[in-house]
C-alpha positions as a Markdown table, in Angstrom:
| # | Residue | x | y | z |
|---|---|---|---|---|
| 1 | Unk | -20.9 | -46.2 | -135.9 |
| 2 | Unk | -20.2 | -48.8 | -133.3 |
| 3 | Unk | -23.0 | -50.5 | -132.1 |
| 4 | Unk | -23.3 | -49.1 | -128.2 |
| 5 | Unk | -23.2 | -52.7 | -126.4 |
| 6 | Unk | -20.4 | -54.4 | -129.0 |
| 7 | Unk | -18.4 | -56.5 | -126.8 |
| 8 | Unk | -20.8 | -57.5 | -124.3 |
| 9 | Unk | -21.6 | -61.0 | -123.9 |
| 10 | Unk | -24.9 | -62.0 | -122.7 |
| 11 | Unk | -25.8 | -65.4 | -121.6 |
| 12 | Unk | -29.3 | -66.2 | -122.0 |
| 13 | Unk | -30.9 | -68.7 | -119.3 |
| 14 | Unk | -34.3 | -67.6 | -119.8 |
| 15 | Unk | -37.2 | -69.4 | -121.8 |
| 16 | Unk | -40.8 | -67.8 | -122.8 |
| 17 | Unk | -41.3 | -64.1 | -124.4 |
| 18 | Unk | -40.1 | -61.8 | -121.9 |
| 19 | Unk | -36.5 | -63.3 | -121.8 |
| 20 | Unk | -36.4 | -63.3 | -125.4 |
| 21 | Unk | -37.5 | -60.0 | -125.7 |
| 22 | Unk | -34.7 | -58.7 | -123.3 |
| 23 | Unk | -32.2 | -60.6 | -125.0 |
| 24 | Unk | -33.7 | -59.5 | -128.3 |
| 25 | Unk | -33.3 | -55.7 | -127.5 |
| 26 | Unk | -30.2 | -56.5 | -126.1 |
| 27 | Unk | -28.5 | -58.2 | -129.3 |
| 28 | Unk | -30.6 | -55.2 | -131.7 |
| 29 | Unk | -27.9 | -53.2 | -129.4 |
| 30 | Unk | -24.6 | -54.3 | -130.2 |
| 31 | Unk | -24.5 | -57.4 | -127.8 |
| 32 | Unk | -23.6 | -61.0 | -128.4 |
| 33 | Unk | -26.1 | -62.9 | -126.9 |
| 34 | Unk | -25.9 | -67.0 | -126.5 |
| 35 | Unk | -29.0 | -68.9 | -125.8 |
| 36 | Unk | -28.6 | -71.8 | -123.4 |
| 37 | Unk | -31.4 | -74.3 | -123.9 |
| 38 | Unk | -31.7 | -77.7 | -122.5 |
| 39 | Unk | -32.0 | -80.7 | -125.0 |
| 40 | Unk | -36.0 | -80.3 | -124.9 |
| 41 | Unk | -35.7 | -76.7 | -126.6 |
| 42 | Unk | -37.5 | -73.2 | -125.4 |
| 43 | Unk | -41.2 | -74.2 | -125.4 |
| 44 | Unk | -41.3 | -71.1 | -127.2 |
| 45 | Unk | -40.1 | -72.5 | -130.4 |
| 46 | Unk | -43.2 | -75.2 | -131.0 |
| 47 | Unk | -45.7 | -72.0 | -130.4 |
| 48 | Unk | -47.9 | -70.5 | -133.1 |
| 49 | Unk | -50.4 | -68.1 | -132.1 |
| 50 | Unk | -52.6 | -68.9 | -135.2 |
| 51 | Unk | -51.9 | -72.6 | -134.7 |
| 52 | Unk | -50.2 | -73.1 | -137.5 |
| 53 | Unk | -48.5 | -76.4 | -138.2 |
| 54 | Unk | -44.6 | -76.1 | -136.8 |
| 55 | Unk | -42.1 | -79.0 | -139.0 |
| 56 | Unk | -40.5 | -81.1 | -136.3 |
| 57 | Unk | -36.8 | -79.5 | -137.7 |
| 58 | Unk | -38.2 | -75.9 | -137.8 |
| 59 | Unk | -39.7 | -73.4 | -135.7 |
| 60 | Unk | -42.3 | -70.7 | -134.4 |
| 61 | Unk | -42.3 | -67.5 | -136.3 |
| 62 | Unk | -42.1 | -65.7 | -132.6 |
| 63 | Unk | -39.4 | -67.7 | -131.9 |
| 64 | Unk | -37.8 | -67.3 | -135.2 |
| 65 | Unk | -37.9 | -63.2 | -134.7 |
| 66 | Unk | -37.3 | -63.3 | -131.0 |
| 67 | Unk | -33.7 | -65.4 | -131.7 |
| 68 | Unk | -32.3 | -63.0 | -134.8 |
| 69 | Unk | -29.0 | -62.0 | -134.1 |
| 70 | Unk | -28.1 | -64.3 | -131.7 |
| 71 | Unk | -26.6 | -67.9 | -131.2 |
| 72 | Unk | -27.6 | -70.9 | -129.3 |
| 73 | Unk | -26.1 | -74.4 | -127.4 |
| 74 | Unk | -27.5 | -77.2 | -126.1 |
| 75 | Unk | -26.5 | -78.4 | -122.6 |
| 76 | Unk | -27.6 | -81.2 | -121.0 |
| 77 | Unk | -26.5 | -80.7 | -117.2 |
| 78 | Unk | -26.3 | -84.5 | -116.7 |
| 79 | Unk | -23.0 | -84.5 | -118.7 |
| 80 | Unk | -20.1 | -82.9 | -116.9 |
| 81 | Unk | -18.5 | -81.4 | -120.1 |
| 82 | Unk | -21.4 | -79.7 | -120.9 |
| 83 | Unk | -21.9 | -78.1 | -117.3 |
| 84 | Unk | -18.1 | -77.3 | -117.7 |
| 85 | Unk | -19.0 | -75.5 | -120.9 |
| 86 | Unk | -22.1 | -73.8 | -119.2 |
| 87 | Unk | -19.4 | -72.5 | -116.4 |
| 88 | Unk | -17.0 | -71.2 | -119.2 |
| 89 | Unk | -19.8 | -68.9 | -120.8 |
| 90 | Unk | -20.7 | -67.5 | -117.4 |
| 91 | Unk | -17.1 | -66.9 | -116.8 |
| 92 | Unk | -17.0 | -65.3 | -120.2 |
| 93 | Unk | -20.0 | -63.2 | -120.1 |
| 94 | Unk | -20.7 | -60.0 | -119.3 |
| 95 | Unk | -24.4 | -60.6 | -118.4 |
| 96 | Unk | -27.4 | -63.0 | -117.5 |
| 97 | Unk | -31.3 | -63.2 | -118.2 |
| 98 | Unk | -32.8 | -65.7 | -116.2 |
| 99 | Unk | -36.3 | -67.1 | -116.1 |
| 100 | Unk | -37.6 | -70.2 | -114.2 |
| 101 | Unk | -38.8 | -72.9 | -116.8 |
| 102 | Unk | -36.2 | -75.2 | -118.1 |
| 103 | Unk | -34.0 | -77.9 | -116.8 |
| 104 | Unk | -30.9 | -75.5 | -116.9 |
| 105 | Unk | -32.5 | -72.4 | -114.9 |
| 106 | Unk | -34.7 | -74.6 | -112.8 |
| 107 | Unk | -31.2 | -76.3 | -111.5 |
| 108 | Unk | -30.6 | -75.3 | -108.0 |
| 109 | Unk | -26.7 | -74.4 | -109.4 |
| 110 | Unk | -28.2 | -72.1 | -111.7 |
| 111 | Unk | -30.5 | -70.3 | -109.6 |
| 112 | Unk | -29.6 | -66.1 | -109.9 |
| 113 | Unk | -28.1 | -66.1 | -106.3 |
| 114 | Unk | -25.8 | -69.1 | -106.9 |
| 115 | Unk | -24.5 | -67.8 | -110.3 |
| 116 | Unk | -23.4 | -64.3 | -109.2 |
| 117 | Unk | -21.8 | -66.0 | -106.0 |
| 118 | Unk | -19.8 | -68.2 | -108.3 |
| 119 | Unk | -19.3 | -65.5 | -110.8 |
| 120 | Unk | -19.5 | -61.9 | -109.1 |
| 121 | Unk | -18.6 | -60.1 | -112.6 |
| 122 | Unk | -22.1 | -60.8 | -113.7 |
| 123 | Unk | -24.9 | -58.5 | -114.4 |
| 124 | Unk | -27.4 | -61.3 | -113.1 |
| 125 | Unk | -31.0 | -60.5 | -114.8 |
| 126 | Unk | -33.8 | -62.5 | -113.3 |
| 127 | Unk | -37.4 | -61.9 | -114.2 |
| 128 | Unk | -40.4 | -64.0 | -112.3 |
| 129 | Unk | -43.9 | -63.1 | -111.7 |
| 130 | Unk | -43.4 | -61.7 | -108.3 |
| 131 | Unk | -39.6 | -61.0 | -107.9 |
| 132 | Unk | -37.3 | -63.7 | -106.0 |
| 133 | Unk | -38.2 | -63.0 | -102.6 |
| 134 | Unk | -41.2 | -62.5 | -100.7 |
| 135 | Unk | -44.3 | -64.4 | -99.9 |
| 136 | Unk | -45.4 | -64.7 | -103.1 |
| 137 | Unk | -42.3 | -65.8 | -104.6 |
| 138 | Unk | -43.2 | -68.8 | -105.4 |
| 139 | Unk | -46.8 | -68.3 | -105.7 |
| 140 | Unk | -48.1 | -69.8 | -109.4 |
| 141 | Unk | -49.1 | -67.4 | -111.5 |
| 142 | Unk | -50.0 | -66.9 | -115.4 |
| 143 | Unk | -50.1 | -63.5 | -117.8 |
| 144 | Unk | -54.2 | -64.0 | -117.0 |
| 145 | Unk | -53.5 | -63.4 | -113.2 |
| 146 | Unk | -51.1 | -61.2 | -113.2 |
| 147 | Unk | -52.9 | -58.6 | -115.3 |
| 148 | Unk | -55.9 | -58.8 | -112.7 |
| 149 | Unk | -53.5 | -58.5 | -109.9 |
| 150 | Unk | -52.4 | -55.4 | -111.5 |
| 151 | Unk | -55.5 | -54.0 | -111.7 |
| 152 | Unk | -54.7 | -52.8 | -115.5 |
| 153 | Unk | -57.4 | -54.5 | -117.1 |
| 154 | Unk | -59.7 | -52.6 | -114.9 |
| 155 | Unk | -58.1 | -48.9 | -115.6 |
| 156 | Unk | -57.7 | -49.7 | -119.5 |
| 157 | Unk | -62.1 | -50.5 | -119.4 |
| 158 | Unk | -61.5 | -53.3 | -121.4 |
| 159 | Unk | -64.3 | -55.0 | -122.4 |
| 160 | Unk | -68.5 | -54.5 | -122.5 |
| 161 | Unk | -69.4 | -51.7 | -119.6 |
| 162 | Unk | -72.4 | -54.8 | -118.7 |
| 163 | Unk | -69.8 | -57.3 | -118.4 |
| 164 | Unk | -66.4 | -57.8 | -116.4 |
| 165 | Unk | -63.4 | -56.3 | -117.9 |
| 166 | Unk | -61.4 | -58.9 | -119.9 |
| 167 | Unk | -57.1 | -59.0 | -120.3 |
| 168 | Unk | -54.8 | -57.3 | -122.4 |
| 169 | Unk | -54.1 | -59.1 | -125.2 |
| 170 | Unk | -50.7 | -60.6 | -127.3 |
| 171 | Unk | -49.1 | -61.2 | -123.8 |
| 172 | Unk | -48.1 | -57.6 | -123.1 |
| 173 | Unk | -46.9 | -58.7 | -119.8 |
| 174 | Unk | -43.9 | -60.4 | -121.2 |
| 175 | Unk | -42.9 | -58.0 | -123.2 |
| 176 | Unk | -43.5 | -55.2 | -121.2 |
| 177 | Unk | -41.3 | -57.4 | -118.5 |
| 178 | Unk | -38.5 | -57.9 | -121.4 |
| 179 | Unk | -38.5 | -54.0 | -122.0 |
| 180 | Unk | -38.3 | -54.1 | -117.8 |
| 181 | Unk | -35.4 | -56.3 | -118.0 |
| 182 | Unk | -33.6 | -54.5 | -121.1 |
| 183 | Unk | -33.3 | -51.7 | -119.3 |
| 184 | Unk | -32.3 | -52.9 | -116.3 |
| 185 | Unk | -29.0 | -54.4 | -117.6 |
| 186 | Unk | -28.3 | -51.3 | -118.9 |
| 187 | Unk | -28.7 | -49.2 | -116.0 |
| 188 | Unk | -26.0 | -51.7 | -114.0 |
| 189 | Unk | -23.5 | -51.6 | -117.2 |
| 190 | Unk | -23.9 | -47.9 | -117.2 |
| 191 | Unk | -23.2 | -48.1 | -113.5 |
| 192 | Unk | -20.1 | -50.0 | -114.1 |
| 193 | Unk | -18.8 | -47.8 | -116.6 |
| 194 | Unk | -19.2 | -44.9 | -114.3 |
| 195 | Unk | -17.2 | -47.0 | -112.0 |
| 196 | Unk | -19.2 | -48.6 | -109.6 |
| 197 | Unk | -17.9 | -52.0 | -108.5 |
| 198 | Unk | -18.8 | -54.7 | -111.0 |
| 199 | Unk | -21.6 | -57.2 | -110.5 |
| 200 | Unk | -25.0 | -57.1 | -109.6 |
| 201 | Unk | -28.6 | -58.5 | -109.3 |
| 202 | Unk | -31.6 | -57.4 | -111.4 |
| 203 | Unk | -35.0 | -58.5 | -110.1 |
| 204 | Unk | -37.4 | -57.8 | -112.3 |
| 205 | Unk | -41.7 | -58.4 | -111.2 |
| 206 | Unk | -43.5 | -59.0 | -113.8 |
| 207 | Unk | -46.6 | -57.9 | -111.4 |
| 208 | Unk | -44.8 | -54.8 | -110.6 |
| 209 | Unk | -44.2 | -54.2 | -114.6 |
| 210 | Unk | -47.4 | -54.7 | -115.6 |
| 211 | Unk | -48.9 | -52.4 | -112.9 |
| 212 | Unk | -46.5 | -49.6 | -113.9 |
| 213 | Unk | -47.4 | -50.5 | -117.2 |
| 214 | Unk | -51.3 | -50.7 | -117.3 |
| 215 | Unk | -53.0 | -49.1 | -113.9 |
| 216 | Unk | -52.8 | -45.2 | -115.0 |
| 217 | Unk | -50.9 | -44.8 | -111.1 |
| 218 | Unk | -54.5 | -45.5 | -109.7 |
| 219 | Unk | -53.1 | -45.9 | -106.0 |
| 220 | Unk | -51.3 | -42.3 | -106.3 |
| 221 | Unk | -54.7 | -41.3 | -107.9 |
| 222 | Unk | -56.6 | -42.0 | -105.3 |
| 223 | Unk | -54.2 | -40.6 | -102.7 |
| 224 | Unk | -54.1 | -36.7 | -104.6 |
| 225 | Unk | -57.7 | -36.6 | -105.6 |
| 226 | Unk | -59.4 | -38.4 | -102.7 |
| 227 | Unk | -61.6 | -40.6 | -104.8 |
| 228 | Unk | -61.5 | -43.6 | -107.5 |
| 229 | Unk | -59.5 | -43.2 | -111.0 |
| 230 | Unk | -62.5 | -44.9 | -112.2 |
| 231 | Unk | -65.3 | -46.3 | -110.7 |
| 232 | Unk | -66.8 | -48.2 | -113.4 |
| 233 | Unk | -65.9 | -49.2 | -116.7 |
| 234 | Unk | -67.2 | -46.9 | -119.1 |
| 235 | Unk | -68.1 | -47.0 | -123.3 |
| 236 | Unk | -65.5 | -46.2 | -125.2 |
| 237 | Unk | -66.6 | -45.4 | -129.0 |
| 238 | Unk | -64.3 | -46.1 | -131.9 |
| 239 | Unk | -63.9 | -45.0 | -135.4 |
């Protein structure tokens, strides 16, 4: 059986979890994904989450599992050939993920507005903490904060009912923003095979994932029954 998304292309700007999960899920599908990195690397690739020792020529087991299936250059955007060859894969692709953190996304050139103007063909994915506009666009932010913003650390009574709730672990945020983003894309290729004009930008919150995600719809909660989802955090027996 043919794989659903053989022949798309994705071009993958993104560095961290959540765009390698997208891509991940992405490539499992059929698609060709190439990983753009700048000569530092994805920070991704030096992380362990027991600490274990990474060789200087080897890397992460996330990393490791997040890239299967796909294939990676290196582009250092102070040489014109390689931005030429940057251009050529956007002009070749069939989609983008995006995240801030590298000297290639971070360029102004390469920001999700200024590659779909260049290149309207593109399925421009683009996941940030708060979405790419709005006052808190720019506002720092960590998986830590987010999940409090979210309020899902409160609705999933993590932690000691004597003591304040504590966060999700494994950085769920991330993935559950790469699941966010996965499906994104495929809504807008579906879209385009249905007809719809070609090109488009997916902004993807990583707050707004996480709340959809981990709250329990408190806000619509409180709005049908008139009161609190929870008003405490309450003991939750195991086992």
């Amino acid at each position: 059986m043919t794989p659903p998304l053989e022949g798309i292309v994705v071009v993958d700007l993104s560095s961290g979890i959540a765009g390698a999960y997208c891509t991940k899920l992405l490539a499992d599908g059929g698609a060709d994904v190439v990983k753009v990195e700048d000569p530092a690397g994805d920070p991704l690739r030096r992380w362990s989450a027991s600490g274990a020792v990474i060789a200087p020529d080897g890397d992460g087991a996330l990393f490791a599992f997040l890239a299967g299936s796909k294939r990676s250059v290196v582009a250092d955007l102070d040489r014109a050939d390689d931005r030429t060859l940057v251009e050529s894969l956007l002009a070749g692709g069939d989609v983008v993920v995006w995240s801030s953190g590298s000297l290639i996304a971070d360029d102004p050139a390469y920001a999700p507005a200024a590659i779909l103007e260049r290149h309207p063909h593109l399925v421009v994915t683009a996941l940030s903490p708060f979405g790419l506009d709005g006052p808190w666009a720019d506002r720092p932010a960590t998986e830590f904060t987010l999940q409090a913003w979210s309020g899902g650390a409160v609705s999933l009574g993590r932690g000691a009912p004597d003591r304040p709730p504590v966060s999700v672990g494994g950085r769920v945020g991330e993935w559950i923003t790469g699941a966010y983003g996965a499906i994104g894309v495929l809504a807008s290729l579906a879209r385009e095979r249905a007809g719809d004009p070609a090109g488009e930008l997916v902004d993807v919150s990583m707050l707004e994932a996480v709340a959809t995600c981990l709250t329990y719809y408190p806000v619509t909660f409180a709005e049908i029954a008139g009161r609190p989802y929870r008003s405490a955090i309450s003991a939750k027996v195991t086992g």
